[in-house]
N, C-alpha and C positions, 0 to 999 in steps of 0.2 A: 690326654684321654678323658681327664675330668670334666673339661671343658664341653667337650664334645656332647659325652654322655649327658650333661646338664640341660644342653642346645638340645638334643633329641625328647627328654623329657619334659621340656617347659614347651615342646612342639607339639606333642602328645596331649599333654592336658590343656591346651591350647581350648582344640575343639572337643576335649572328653574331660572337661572340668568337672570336680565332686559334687555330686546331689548333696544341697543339703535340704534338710527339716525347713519346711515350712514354718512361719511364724504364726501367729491368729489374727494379727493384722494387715500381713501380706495385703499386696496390694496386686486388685484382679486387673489383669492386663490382658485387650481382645485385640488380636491384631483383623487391620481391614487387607481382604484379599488373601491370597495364596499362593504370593510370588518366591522364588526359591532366600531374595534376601533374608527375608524373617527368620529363618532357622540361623544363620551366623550372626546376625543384629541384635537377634532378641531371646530366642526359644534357649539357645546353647550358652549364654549369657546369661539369663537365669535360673540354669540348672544350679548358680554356686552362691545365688541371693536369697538369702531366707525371709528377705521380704518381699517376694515377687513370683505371683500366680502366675502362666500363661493359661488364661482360664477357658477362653472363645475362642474363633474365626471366623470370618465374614467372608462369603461369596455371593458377587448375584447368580451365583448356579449354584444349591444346594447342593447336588450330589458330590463338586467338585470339594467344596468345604466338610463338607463329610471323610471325604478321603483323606484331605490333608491333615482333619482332625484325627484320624486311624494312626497314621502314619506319625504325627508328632504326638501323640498321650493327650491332643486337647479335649477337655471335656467338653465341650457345645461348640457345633456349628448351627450358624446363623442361613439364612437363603436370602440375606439379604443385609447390605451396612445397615441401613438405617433400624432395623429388628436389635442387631446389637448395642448402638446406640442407645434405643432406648428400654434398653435392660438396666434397670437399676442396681444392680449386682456387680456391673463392671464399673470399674474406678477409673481405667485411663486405660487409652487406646494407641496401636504404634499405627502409623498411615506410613506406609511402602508404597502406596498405589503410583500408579505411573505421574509421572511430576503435573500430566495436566488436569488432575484429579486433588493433588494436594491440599490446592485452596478450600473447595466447594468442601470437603472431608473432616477437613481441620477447623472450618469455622461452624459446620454442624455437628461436631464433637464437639466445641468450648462450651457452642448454644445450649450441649444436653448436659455441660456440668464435666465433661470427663478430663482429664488431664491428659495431654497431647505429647510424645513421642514422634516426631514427624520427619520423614526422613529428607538429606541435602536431594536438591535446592530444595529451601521451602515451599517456594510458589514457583510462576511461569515468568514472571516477572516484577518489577521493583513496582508496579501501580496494584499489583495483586500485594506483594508484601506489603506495603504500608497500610490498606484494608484490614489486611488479618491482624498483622498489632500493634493497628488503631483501634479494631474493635474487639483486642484480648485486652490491650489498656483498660479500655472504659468500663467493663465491668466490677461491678463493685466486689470490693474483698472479703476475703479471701477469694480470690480468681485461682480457677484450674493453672495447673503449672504447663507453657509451651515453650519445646526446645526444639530447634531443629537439630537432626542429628549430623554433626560435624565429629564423626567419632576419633580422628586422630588428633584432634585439639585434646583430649582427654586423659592421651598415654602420658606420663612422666617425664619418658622421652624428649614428647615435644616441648613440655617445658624445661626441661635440661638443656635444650637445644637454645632457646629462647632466651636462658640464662647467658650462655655465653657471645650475645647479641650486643651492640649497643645502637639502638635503632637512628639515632640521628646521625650515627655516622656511618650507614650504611650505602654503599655507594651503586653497587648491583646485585641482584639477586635472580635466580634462576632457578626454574622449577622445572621438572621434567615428571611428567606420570603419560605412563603408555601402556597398552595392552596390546597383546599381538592380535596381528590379520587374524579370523575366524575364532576370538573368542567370545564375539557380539554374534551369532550367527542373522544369516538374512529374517527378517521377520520378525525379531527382536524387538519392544517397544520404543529403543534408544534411536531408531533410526525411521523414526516417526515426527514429522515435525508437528502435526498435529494433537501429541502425546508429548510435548516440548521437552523434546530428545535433542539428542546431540550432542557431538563429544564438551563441548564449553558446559552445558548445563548437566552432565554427567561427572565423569572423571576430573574433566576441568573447573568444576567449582573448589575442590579441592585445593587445584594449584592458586586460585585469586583469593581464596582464604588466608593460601601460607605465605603470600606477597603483602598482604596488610597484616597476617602476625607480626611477620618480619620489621616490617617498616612501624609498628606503631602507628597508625595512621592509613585515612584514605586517601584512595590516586586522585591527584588532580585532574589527569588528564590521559587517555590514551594513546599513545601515539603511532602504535602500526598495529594494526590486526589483519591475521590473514585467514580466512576459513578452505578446510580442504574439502568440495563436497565430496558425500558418499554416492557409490553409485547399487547402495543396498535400499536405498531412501533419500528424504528430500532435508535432509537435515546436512550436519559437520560431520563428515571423520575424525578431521583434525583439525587444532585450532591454537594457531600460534599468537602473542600480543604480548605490548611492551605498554606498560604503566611507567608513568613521571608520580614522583611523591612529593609530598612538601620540601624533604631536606635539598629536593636535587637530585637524589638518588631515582635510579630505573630498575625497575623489574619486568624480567620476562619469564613469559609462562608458554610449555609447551604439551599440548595433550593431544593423546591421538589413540583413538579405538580402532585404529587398523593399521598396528607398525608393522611393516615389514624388514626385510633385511635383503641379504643377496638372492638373485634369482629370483623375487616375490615374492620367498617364504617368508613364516609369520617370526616376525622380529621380537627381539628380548631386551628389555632396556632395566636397569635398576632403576624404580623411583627414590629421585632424591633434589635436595633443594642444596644449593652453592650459594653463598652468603659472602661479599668480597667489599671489607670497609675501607675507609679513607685512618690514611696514619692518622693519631693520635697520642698523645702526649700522656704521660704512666706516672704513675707515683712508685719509685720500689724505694726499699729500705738500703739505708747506708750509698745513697748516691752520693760522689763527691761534690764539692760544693763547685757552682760554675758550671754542670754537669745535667742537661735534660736525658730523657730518655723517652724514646716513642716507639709505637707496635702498629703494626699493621697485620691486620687478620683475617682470613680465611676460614670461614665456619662449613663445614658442608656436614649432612644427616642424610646419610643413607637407609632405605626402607621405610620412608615415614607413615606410610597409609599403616603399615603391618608392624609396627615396632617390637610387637609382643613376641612374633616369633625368631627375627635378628636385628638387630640395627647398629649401627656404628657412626658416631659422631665424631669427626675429626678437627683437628683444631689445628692451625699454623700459623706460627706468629712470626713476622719478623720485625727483627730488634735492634732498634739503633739507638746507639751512645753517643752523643753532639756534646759540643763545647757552647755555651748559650748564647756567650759573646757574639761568634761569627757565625754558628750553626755547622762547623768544622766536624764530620761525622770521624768519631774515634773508634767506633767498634760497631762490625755488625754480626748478627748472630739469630741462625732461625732456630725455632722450638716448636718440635709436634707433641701432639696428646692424642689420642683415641679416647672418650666416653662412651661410658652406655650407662642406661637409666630403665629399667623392667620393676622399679619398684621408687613411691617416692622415698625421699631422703627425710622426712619426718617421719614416715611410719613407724609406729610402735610410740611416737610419743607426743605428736600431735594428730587434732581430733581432725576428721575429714580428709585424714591421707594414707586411709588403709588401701590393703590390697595386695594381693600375690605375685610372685612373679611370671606365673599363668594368665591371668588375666588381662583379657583384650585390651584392645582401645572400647569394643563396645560394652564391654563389662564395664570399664573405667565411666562409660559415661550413663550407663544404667545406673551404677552408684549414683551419680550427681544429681541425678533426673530423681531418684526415690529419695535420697536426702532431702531436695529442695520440696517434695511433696511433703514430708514429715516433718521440713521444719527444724533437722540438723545442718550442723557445721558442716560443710563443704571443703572441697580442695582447693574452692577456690576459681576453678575454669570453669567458665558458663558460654552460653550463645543465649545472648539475650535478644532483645526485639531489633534496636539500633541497630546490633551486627549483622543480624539478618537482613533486615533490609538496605542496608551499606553495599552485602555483598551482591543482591541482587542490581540494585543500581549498577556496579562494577561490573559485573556482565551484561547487563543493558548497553552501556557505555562501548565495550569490546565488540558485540554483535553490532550496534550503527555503527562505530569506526570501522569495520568488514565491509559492509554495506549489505548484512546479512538482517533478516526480518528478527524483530524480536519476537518471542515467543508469544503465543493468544491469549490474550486474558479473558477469565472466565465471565460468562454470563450471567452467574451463580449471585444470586442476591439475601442475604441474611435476613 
């Protein structure tokens, strides 16, 4: 019953985290547009930082940013991005805008100084990425701080999950995130290929994230990609593909914004990622002599996108006892575990690993973002430039193996 009770309360303060006091160096944050993301990425996420304004909104329709500044307590709408840009008052901006707007957005934020919040995928694609930081590189330092927001890289979870990895001896890996039929409805900006929508460069940048967590490393190669079109738009539904790694090891990833189930109806799938290594050879204590010992593993994390609210990491090892001489197996024997991780394992006594066990993945990664502006200790988890543009390559790669276009690169010149 405790348990339970616990589950319901860290679900609750989930989305109804405590206000706290502002600080006096808070940092003003204007989010661009008025899409419903912003309120769980950022708005609700900073009600529990006391370093972190939501000061502005940006519309190129006044009246509509007016509203949504009504509606969320923001103090100033803009009638237009570039107006809030160049307001000297605001310190960093989050960009939610639709992914084919990311570019042109993020590099005229860096240009006005602001620090960038920029939501997954960064760009439309990997000649767009390498532009943006190329030309966040080269400015001179102190340069604004740009993350793409990869918010479940952030949780504890996923590094808990991570810990009990050993990447070169990963031999397959499986990623499953789906959303049912009619939670994109028609008209949706994701099912626009000209707003470089689609389920790969949506929900499934996620899953080509957790295949190169997984692995340590990028895919050399893709080897089957299939796209499902939509018949909402000219983009993916669905979009299945198997990556080759360095080790040998394969990964598939599977995404789809339109599952169904029996009859049509809108289908239910837990996200979660299966991790299945090659045996490997153990050190335990008080082995007889003569006597190897090796484990074979099965790691799987269920709920990754959403940790905060349940997750359960499962662990299964099997265990064999050999004789060295002739590899004569003397004993076998499996072993399960269940983890979970809603808080890191240093908190309380190292620096850059606070945090409740309320707290999102986007909370978790608003911490790292205002850390690295001020100039504190970290957790440690970043999305830096390299990864960003690795993973847009890795979707480039998966959309020509489809024989599906890749997304438009912007016309947008700095």
């Amino acid at each position: 019953m405790g348990a339970f009770l616990s589950l319901l309360v860290r679900c609750w303060t989930v989305d109804h985290p405590p206000e706290l006091p502002k600080s006096r160096e808070a940092i003003k944050i204007g989010i661009l547009g008025t899409g419903w993301i912003a309120s769980r990425a950022l708005i609700t996420p900073a009600k529990s930082h006391p370093d972190v304004i939501i000061a502005a909104v940006a519309s190129r329709d006044k009246t509509r940013a007016e509203a949504y500044a009504r509606k969320f307590n923001i103090p100033i709408a803009y009638g237009s991005y570039q107006d809030m840009l160049d307001d000297p008052a605001i310190d960093a901006i989050y960009n939610p805008l639709p992914n084919s707007e990311h570019y042109e957005w993020s590099m005229r934020a860096i240009k006005a100084g602001k620090h960038v919040l920029l939501e997954k995928p960064c760009v439309s694609n990997s000649i767009e990425a390498e532009n943006l930081f190329s030309y966040h590189a080269s400015l001179p330092t102190p340069r604004p701080v740009l993350l793409e927001a990869i918010h479940p890289r952030f949780h504890p979870a996923w590094s808990k999950f991570l810990s009990l990895v050993s990447g070169p001896h990963v031999e397959k890996v499986e990623v499953f995130f789906n959303t049912p039929s009619g939670f994109f409805p028609e008209g949706n900006i994701r099912w626009r290929y000209d707003l470089a929508g689609g389920a790969l460069m949506d929900i499934g940048s996620y899953t080509v994230s957790c295949l190169r967590d997984v692995f340590g490393a990028e895919p050399v190669r893709v080897e089957s990609a299939v796209a499902r079109a939509s018949k909402l738009g000219d983009v993916d539904e669905g979009f299945k593909a198997g990556f080759r790694f360095p080790n040998g090891g394969v990964g598939f990833i599977d995404a789809d914004m339109k599952k169904t189930s029996v009859w049509g109806l809108p289908g239910v799938s837990i996200p979660r990622v299966v991790v299945q290594q090659s045996e490997m050879e153990v050190e335990v204590e008080g082995a007889a002599e003569g006597e190897i010992q090796t484990r074979t593993r099965t790691v799987t994390i269920w709920h990754f996108p959403g940790p905060m609210y349940h997750h359960n990491i499962g662990v299964v090892d099997v265990n064999v006892r050999k004789r060295a001489s002739d590899g004569q197996v003397l004993r076998r024997w499996t072993e399960k575990e269940t983890k979970k991780a809603y808080v890191w394992d240093g908190r309380g006594t190292e620096s850059g690993k606070e945090g409740e066990p309320y707290w999102s993945t986007y909370r978790h990664m608003l911490e790292q973002f205002v850390n690295r502006i001020k100039g504190r200790d970290g957790s440690g988890v970043w999305v830096d430039g390299e990864y960003s543009i690795n993973q847009m390559k890795a979707i480039d790669a998966a959309f020509e193996k489809a024989g599906v276009a890749i997304r438009p690169t912007s016309s947008f010149k700095i």
